[in-house]
N, C-alpha and C positions, 0 to 999 in steps of 0.2 A: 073016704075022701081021697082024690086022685094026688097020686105025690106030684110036689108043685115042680113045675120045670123050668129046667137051669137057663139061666138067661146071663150076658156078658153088657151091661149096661154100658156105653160110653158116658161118662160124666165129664164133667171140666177139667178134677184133676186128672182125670186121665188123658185126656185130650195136652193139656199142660206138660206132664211127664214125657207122654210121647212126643211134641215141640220138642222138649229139652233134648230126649235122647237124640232125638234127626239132628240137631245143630251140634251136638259133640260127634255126632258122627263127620259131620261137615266140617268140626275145627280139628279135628283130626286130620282130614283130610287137604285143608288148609296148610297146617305143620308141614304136612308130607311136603306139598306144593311149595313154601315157602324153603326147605331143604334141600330138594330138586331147582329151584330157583338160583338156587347157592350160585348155582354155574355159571350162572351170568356173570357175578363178582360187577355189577352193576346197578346201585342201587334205586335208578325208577327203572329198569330194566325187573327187576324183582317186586317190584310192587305192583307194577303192570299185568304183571303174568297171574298174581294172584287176586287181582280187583274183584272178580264177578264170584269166585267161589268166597272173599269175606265179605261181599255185602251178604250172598244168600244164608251165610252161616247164622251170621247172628239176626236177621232180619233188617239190615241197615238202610236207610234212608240214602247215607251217602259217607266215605270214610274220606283221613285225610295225615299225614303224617308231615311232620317237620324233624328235621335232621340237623340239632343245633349248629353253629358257626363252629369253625376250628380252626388253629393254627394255618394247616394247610388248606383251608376251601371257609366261603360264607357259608347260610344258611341255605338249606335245600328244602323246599316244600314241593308236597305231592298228593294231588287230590284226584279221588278214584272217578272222578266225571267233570273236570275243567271245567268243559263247555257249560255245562247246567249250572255248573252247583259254585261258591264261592265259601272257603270258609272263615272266619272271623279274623280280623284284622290284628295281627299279633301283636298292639302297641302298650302306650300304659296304663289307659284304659283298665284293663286286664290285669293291671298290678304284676306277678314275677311268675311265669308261667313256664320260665327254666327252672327257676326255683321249689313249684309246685311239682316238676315234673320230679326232679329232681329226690324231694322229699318222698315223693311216693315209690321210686325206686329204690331206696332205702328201708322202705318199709315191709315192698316186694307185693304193694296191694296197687288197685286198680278205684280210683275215684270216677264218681260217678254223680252227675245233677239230673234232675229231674225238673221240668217243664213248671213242674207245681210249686217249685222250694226246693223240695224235700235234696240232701247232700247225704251222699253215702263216701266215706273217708277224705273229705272234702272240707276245709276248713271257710265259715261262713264271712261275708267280707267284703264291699263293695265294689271292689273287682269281681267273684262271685255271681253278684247281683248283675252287674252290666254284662255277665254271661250267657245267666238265666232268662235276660232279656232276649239276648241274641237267638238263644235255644226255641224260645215263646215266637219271635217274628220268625220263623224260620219254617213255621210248621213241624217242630219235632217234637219229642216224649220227650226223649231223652237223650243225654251225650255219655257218655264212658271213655274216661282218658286213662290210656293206656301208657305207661312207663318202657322205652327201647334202651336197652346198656346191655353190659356185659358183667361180673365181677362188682366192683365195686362204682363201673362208670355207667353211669347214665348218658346216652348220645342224642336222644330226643323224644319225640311222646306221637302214638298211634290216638286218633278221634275218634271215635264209632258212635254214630248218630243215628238214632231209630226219629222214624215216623210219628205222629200221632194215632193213636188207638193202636201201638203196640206195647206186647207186655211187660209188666217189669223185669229185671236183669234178675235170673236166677243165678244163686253160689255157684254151679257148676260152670254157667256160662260163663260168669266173671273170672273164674280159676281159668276157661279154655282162652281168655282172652287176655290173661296174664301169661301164658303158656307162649303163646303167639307173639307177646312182644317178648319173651326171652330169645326166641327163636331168631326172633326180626332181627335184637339186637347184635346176635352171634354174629347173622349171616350182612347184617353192613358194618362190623368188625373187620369180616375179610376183605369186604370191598373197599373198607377204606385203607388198611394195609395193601390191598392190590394196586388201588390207586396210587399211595403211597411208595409201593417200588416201582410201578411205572413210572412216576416223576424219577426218580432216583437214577434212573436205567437213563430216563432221558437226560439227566445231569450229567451224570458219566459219559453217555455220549457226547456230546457238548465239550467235554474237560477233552475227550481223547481227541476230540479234533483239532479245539485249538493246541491239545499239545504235540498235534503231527504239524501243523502251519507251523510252531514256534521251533520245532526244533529242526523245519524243512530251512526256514529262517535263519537262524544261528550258524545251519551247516553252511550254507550260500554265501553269508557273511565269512565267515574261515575261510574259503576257500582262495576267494583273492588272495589274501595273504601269505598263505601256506604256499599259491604256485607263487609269488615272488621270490619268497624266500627260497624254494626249490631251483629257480632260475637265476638268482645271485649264488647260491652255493657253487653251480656250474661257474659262473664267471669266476669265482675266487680260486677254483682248484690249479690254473696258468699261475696265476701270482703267489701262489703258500708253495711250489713246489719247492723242496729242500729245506722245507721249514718244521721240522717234525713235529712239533708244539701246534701247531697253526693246523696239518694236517690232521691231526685227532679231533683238534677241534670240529674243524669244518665236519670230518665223519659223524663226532658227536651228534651234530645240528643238524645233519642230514639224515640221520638215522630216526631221530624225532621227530622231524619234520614230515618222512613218510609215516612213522604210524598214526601221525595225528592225520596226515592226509587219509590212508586208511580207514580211521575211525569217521573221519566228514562223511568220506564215501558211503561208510555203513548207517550212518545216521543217515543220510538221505535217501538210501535205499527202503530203509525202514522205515521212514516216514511214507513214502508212499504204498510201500504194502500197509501198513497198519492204518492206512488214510479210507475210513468208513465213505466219503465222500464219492471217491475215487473208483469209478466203475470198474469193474474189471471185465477184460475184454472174452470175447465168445468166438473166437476162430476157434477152428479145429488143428488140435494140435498131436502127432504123431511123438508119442514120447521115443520111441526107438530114434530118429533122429536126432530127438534134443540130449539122449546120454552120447550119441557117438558124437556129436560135436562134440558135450562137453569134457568126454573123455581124451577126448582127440587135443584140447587145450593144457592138460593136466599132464598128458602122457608124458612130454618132456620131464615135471618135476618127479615123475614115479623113477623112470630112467635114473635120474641123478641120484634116488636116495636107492637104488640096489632094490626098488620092489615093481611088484609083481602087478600093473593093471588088467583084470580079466573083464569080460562084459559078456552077459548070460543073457541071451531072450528069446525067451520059451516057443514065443511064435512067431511064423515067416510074414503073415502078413499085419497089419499095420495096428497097432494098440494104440489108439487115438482116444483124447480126454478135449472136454470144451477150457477153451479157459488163455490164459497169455502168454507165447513161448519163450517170450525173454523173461518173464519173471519166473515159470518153471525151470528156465535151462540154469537160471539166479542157483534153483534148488538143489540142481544137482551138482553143481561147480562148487559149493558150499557144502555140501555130505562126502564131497569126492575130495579134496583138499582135507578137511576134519581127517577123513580116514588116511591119508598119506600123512598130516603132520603128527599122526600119532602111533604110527605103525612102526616098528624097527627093522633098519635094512635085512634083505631077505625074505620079510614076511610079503604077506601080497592082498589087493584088495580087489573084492568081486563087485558088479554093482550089474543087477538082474534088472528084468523086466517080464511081468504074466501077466495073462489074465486072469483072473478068480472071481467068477459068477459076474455081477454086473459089474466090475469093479477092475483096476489096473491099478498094479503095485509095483512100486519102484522100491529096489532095496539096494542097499551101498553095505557090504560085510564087509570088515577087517580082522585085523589079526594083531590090534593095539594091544595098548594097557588098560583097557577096559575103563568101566568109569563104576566109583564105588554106590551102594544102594541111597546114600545121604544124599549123594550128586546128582542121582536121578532125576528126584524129586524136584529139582532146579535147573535141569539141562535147558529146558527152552527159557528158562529167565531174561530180558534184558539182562546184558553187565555180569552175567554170570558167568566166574571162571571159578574152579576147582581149587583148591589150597593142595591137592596132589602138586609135587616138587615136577613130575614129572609134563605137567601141564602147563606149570609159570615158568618152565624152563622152553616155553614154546611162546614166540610172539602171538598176539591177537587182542581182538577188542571184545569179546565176549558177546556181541551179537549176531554172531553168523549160524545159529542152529534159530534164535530169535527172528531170524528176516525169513529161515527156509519156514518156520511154523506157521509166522505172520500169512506166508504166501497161500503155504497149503490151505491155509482155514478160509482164507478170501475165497479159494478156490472151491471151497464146497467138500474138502478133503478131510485129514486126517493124520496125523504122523506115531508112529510107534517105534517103539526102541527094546532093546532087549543090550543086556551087558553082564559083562563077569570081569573084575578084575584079574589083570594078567591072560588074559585069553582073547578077549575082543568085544566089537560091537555089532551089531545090526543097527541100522535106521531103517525104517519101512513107510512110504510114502503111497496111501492108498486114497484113489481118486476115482468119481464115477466113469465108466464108460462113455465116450462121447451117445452111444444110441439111449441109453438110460435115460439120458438127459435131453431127449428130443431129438436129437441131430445126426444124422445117416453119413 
């Protein structure tokens, strides 16, 4: 009798097993997709991109997700075929279907109706009932409601709605489809924290504008006043002479009178650099010119205090940046002053110019009192002045490295510092090349 031969029958359950396996191959591949999605940080932007691989996965008729209401935004709903498909009207009908969603993300399972009755982790209930109906006129098997949270929140619930004469929800498929909304849920976590700091970003904006208008305001308002006052001081000095009580005075009031004039001026400069609204200009600007001016302005006060102004640049022809020459020349009349009111007679200050790769760097060296590592950390601060003795024994408003930073970073820039007490400072003022930036 011949030995019988081997034969590989396809039966049902094998046909079955293999279904199963191709679909976890595909919610697998779903996951991948929904993590790669991440990037969007958008969430129908992410549903979108995964539509056609989760109907194929689980064989779906048609999906649909809702993104419960919250604080910051309503309710978001997102069905994988609009146009065709509509899915149930989420009223009360339906009895508490955050609630439901809710309970089952607690549980970490995935409920499921059937076209016939039959409820798998689904509690029975006439709301239920007016669902099963909905499932029945719809032409489908079956629905599978999926739980979306993260942790302990639940944010809204995934549909999966199979066809009629498709098979029932194998364990495994229900686990890839509980998998899928932990995943969902992660990744519109991010998105809505993204959304979340982008409101915030856009508050903040908002806040810094109105607080450049309010303080462009304030300063305007002073300033009347302050030049009156500065213009009766003048008249009074004919009438107090011989008066020594009366001249202190008036010195007093005059001596206040400018630094608060001072401080207006700085506030209003700084409002306009720090003013987001506020274009900044795109001429072409030859930095070599705008240090020899503004050193050319300063040289008198270097004269007077016994130091030393040098000016270094490295090349003959012309180191040009895009950008506003009265508010750069701001920059450097404000690094070059710093370094002269902190320098001690005799010492001297360098203030360079080079280029370095696509880039131009402005530096201002002295030979101060340096400023200590605590300080640093707060140099560009509004309002910030040093508790160094040697510092509050020098007038100032503490926004004049504030207004040079404010400038630089409108400008596309950068600003860097290096210090040592008792030894000196560097400021470094690095900006794109005007050609980097388009412009010949």
């Amino acid at each position: 009798m011949p030995a019988p031969t081997a034969t590989s029958p396809t039966g049902p359950d094998e046909l079955t097993r293999a279904q199963v396996m191709r679909r976890l191959e595909l919610a697998e591949a779903t996951r991948a997709m929904v993590r790669a999605a991440s990037l969007d940080l958008d969430a129908p932007s992410i549903l979108a991109r995964i539509s056609d691989t989760l109907l194929a996965t689980f064989g779906l008729e048609n999906a649909w997700a809702r993104i419960f209401a919250t604080p910051d935004a309503g309710e978001a709903v997102w069905v994988a075929d609009a146009a065709a498909f509509q899915p149930p009207d989420m009223n009360s009908r339906l009895g508490d279907p955050v609630g439901k969603a809710h309970e089952l993300w607690r549980r970490q399972s995935v409920g499921i109706l059937y076209a016939h009755g039959e409820l798998v982790g689904l509690p029975a209930g006439p709301d239920i009932d007016v669902l099963i109906d909905w499932v029945q006129g719809s032409g489908l098997s079956s629905q599978a409601l999926v739980p979306l949270g993260w942790g302990d929140t639940c944010i809204g619930g995934l549909s999966l709605a199979r066809p009629v004469g498709a098979p029932r929800w194998e364990p495994a498929e229900v686990e890839a489809a509980a998998e899928i909304g932990r995943d969902l849920g992660q990744v519109f976590r991010l998105s809505q924290a993204f959304a979340h700091e982008q409101a915030n970003v856009r508050r903040l904006e908002e806040l810094d504008v109105y607080r450049s208008r309010f303080v462009a305001m304030v300063s305007h308002e002073l300033k009347n006043p302050l030049t009156a006052i500065m213009a009766n001081l003048e008249l009074l000095d004919d009438a107090i002479i011989g008066d020594p009580t009366a001249t202190r005075a008036a010195a007093s009031v005059d001596r206040a009178a400018r630094r608060m004039t001072q401080l207006v001026d700085d506030l209003l400069v700084l409002s306009r650099a720090a003013d987001p609204e506020r274009p900044v200009s795109t001429d072409l600007v030859d930095l070599t010119d705008v240090i020899r001016d503004a050193c050319d302005l300063t040289e008198t006060r270097a004269d007077q205090h016994d130091l030393d102004l040098r000016v270094q640049i490295a090349e003959d022809g012309p180191l040009t940046v895009v950008g506003d020459a009265s508010q750069l020349d701001r920059v450097v009349i404000n690094l070059v002053s710093n370094a002269l009111k902190y320098t001690p007679a005799g010492g001297s200050v360098t203030v360079g110019l080079r280029r370095v790769a696509e880039e131009v760097e402005l530096s201002v060296r002295d030979e101060g009192i340096g400023i200590s590592a605590a300080d640093q950390a707060r140099i560009f601060d509004e309002f910030f002045r040093s508790a160094d003795p040697h510092v509050t024994a020098q007038a100032g408003t503490g926004l004049g490295l504030a207004i040079a930073d404010q400038i630089v970073r409108r400008h596309g820039g950068r600003m860097e510092m290096e210090s040592e007490p008792g030894v000196g400072s560097v400021f470094r003022v690095v900006l794109a090349a005007a050609e980097k930036r388009g412009r010949s």
